[in-house]
VMD Tcl script that builds the backbone (N, CA, C; Angstrom):
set m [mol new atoms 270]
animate dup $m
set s [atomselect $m all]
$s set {name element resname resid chain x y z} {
  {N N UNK 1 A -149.843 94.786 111.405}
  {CA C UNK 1 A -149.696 94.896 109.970}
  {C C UNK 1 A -148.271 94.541 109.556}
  {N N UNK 2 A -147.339 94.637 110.247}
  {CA C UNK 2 A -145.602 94.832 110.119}
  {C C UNK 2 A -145.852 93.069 109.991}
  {N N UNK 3 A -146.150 92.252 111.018}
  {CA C UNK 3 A -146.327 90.790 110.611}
  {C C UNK 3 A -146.971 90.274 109.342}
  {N N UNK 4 A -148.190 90.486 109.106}
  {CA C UNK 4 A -148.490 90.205 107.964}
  {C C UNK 4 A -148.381 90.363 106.601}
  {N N UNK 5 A -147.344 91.728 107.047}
  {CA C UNK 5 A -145.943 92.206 105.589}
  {C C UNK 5 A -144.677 91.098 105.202}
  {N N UNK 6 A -144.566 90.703 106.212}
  {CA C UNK 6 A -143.345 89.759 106.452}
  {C C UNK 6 A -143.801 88.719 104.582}
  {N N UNK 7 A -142.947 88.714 104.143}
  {CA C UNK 7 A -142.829 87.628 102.611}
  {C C UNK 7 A -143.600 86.197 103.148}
  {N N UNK 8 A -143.245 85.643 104.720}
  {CA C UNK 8 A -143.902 84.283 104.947}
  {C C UNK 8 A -145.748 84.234 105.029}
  {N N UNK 9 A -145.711 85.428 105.159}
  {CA C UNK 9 A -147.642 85.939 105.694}
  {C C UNK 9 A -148.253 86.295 104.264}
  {N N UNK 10 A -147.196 87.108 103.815}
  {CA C UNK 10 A -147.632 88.405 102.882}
  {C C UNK 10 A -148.241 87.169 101.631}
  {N N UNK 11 A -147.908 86.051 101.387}
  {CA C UNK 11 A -148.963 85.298 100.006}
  {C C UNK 11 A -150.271 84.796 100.751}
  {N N UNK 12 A -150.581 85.066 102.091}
  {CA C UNK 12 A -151.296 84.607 102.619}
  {C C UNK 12 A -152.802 85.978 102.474}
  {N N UNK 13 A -151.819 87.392 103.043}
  {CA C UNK 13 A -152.994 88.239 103.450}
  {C C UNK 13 A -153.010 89.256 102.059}
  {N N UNK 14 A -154.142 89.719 101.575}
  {CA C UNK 14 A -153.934 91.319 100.627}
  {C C UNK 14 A -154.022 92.169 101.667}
  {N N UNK 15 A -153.355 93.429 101.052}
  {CA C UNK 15 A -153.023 94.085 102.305}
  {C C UNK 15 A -154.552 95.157 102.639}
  {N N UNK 16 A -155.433 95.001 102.331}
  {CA C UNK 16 A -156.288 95.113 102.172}
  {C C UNK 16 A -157.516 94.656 103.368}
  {N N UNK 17 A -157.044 93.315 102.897}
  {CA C UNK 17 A -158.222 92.056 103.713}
  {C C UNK 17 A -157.357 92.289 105.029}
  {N N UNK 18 A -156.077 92.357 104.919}
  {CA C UNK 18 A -155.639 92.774 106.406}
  {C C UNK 18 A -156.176 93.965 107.106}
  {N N UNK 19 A -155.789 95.232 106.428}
  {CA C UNK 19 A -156.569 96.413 107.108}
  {C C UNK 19 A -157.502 96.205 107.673}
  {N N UNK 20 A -158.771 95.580 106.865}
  {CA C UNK 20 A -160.022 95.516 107.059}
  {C C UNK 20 A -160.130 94.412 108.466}
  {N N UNK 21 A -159.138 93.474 108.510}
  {CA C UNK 21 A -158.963 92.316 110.155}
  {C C UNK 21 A -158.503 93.387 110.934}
  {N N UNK 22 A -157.757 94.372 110.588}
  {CA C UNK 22 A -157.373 95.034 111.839}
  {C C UNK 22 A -158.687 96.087 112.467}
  {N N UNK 23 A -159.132 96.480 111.413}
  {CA C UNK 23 A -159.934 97.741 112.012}
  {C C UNK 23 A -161.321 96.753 112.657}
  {N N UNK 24 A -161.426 95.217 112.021}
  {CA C UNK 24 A -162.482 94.315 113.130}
  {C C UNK 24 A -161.840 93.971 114.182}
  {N N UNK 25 A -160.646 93.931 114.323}
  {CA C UNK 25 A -160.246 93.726 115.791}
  {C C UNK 25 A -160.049 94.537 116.154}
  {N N UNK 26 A -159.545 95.546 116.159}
  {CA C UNK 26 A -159.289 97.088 116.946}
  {C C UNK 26 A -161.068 97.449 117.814}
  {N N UNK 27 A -161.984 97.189 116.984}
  {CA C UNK 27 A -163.403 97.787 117.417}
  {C C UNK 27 A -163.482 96.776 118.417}
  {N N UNK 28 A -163.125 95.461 118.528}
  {CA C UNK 28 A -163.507 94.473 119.281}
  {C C UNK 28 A -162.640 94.257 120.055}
  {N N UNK 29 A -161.473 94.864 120.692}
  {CA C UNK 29 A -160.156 94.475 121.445}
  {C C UNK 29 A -160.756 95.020 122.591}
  {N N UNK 30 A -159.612 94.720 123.945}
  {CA C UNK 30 A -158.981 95.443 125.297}
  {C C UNK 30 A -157.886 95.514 125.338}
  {N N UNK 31 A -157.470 96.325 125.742}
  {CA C UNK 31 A -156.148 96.945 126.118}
  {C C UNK 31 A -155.747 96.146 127.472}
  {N N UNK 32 A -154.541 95.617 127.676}
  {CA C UNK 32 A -154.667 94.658 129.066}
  {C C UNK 32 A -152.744 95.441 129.261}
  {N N UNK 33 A -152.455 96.335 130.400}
  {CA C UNK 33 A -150.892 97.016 130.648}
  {C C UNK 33 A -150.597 95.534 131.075}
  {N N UNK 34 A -149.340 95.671 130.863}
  {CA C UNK 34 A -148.596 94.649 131.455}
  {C C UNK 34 A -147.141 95.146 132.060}
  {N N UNK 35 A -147.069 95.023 133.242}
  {CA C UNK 35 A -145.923 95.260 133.974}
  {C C UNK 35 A -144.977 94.468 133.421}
  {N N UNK 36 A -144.047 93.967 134.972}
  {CA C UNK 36 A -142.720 93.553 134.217}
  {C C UNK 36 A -143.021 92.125 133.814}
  {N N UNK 37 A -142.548 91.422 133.057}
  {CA C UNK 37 A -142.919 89.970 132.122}
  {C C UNK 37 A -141.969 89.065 132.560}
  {N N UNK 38 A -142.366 87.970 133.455}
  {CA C UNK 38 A -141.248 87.322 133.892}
  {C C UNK 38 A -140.968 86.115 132.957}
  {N N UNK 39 A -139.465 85.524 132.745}
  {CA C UNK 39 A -138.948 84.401 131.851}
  {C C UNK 39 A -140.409 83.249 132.018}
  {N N UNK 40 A -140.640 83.014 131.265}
  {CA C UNK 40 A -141.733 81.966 131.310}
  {C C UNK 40 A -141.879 80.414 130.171}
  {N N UNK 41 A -140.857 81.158 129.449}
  {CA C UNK 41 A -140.594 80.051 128.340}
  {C C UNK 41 A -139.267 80.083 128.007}
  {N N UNK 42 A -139.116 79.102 126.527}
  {CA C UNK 42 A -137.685 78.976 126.129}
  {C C UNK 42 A -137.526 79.543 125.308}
  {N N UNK 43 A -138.334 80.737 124.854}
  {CA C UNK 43 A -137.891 81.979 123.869}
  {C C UNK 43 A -138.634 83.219 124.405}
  {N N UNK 44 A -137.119 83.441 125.052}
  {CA C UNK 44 A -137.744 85.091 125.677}
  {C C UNK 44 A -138.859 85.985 125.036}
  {N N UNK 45 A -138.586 85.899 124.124}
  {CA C UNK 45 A -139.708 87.152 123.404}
  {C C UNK 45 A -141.203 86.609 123.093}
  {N N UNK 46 A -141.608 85.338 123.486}
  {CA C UNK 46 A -142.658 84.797 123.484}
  {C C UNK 46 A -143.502 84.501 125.077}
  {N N UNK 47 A -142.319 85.503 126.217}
  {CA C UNK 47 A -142.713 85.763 127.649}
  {C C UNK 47 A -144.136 86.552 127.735}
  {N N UNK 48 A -144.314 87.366 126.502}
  {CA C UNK 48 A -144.920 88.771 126.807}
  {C C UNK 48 A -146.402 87.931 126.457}
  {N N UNK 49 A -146.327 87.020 125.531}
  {CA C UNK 49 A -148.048 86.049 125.438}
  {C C UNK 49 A -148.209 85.405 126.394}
  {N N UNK 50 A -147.561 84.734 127.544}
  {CA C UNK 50 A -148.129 84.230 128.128}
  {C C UNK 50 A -148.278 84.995 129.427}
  {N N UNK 51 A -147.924 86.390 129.263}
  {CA C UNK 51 A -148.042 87.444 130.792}
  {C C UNK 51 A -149.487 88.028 130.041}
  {N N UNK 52 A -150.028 88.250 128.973}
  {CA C UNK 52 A -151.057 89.294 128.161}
  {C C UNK 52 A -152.383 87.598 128.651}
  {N N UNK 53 A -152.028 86.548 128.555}
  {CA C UNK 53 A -152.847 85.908 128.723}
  {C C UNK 53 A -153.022 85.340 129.915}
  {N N UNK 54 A -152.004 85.905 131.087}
  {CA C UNK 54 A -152.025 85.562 132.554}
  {C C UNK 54 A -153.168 86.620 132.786}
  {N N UNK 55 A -152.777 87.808 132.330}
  {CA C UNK 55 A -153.568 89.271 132.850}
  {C C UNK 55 A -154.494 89.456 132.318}
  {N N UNK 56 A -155.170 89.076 131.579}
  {CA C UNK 56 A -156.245 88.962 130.314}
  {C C UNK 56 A -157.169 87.482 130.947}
  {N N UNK 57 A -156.640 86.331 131.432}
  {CA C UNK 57 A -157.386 85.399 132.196}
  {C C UNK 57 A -158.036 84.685 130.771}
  {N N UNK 58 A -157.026 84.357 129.870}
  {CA C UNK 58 A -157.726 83.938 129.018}
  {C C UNK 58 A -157.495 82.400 129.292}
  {N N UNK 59 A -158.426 81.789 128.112}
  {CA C UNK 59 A -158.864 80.436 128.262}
  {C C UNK 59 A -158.168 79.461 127.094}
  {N N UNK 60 A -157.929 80.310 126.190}
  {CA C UNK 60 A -157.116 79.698 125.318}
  {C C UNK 60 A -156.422 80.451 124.569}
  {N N UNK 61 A -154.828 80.271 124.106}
  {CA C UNK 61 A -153.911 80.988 123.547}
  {C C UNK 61 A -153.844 80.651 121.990}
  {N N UNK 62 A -154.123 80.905 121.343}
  {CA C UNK 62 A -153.941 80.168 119.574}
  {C C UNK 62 A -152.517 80.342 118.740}
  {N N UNK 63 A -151.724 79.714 118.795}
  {CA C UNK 63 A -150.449 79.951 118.191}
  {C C UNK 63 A -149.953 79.276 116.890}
  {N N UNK 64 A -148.789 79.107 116.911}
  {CA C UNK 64 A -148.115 78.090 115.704}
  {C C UNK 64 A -146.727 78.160 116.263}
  {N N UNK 65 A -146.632 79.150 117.149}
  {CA C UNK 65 A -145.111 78.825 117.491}
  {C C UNK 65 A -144.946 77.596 118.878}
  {N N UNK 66 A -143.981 76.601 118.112}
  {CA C UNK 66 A -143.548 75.371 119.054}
  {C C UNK 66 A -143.491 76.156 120.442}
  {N N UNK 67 A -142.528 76.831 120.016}
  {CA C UNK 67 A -142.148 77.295 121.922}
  {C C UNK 67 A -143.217 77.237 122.877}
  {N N UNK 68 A -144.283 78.068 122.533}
  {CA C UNK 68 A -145.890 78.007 122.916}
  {C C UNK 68 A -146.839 77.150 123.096}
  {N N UNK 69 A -146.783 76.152 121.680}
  {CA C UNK 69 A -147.509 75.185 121.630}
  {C C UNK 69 A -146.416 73.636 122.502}
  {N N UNK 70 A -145.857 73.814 122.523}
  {CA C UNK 70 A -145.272 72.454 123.651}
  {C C UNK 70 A -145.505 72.439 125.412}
  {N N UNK 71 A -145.797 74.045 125.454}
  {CA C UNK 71 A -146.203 73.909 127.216}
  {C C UNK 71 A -147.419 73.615 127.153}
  {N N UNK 72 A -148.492 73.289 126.072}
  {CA C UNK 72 A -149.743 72.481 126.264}
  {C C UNK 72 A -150.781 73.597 126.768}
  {N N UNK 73 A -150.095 74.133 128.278}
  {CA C UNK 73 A -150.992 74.679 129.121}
  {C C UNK 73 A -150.425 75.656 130.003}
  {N N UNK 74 A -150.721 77.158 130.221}
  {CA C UNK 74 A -150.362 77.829 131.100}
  {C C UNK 74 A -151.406 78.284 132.200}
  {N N UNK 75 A -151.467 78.045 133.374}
  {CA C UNK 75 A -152.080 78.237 134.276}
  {C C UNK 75 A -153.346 77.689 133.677}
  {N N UNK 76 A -154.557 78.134 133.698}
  {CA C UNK 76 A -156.013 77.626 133.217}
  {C C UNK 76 A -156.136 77.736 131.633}
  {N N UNK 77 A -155.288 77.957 131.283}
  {CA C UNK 77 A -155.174 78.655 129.124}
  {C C UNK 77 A -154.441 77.842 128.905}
  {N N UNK 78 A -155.421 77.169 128.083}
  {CA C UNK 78 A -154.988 76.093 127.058}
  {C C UNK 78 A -154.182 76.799 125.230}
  {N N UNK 79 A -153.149 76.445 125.126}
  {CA C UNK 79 A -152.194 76.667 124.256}
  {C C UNK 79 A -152.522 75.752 123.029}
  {N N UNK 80 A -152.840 76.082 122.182}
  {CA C UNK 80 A -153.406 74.960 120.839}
  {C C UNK 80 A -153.112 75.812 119.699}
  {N N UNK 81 A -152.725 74.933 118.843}
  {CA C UNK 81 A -152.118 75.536 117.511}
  {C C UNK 81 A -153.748 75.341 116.769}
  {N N UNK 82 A -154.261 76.432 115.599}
  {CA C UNK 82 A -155.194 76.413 114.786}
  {C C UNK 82 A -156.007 75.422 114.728}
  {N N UNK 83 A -154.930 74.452 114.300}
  {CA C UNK 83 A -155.599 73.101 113.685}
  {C C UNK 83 A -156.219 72.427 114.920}
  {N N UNK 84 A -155.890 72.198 116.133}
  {CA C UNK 84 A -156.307 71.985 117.337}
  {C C UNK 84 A -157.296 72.566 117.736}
  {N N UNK 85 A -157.478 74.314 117.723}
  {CA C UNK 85 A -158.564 74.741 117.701}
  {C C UNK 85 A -159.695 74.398 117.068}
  {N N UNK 86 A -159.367 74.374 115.791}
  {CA C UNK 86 A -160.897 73.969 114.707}
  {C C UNK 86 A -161.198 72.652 115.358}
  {N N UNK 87 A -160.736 71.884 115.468}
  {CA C UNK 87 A -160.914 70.351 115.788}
  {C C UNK 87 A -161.871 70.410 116.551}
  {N N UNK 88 A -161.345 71.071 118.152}
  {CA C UNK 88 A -162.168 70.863 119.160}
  {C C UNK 88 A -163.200 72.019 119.451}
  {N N UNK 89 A -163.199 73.222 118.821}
  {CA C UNK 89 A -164.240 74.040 118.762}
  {C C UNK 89 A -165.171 74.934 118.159}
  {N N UNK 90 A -164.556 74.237 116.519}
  {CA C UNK 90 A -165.271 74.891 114.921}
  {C C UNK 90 A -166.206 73.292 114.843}
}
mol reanalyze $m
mol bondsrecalc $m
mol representation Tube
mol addrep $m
């Protein structure tokens, strides 16, 4: 919710229609611990997505941040910004 407060999100979400995304993803999530997070990119604080999607074994990462979207690919998880997504699987 603290993200989608942010002024760049906030003309995007009512805070409302957000609640209501969180409490559909909360019912539909896993919890995945993550130990220690090793350097994996060129913005430290974007280490912790690609350790949640090492340990999680996911298949594809959905972002907008460059840092993310320029390694293409981490281990078997494909990294694709939105628009990439819809393309190849909406």
């Amino acid at each position: 919710m603290a993200v989608a407060s942010r002024p760049k999100f906030a003309r995007y979400f009512a805070p409302e229609a957000c609640e209501r995304l969180l409490a559909f993803l909360r019912a539909r999530s896993e919890d995945y611990p993550l130990g220690d997070i090793p350097a994996r990119c060129r913005d430290p604080k974007d280490d912790y997505l690609l350790e949640l999607a090492r340990v999680a074994d996911a298949d594809i990462l959905v972002t907008g941040d460059k840092d993310l979207t320029d390694l293409h690919q981490f281990g078997h998880c494909q990294i694709l910004t939105l628009a990439e997504f819809k393309q190849m699987y909406l």
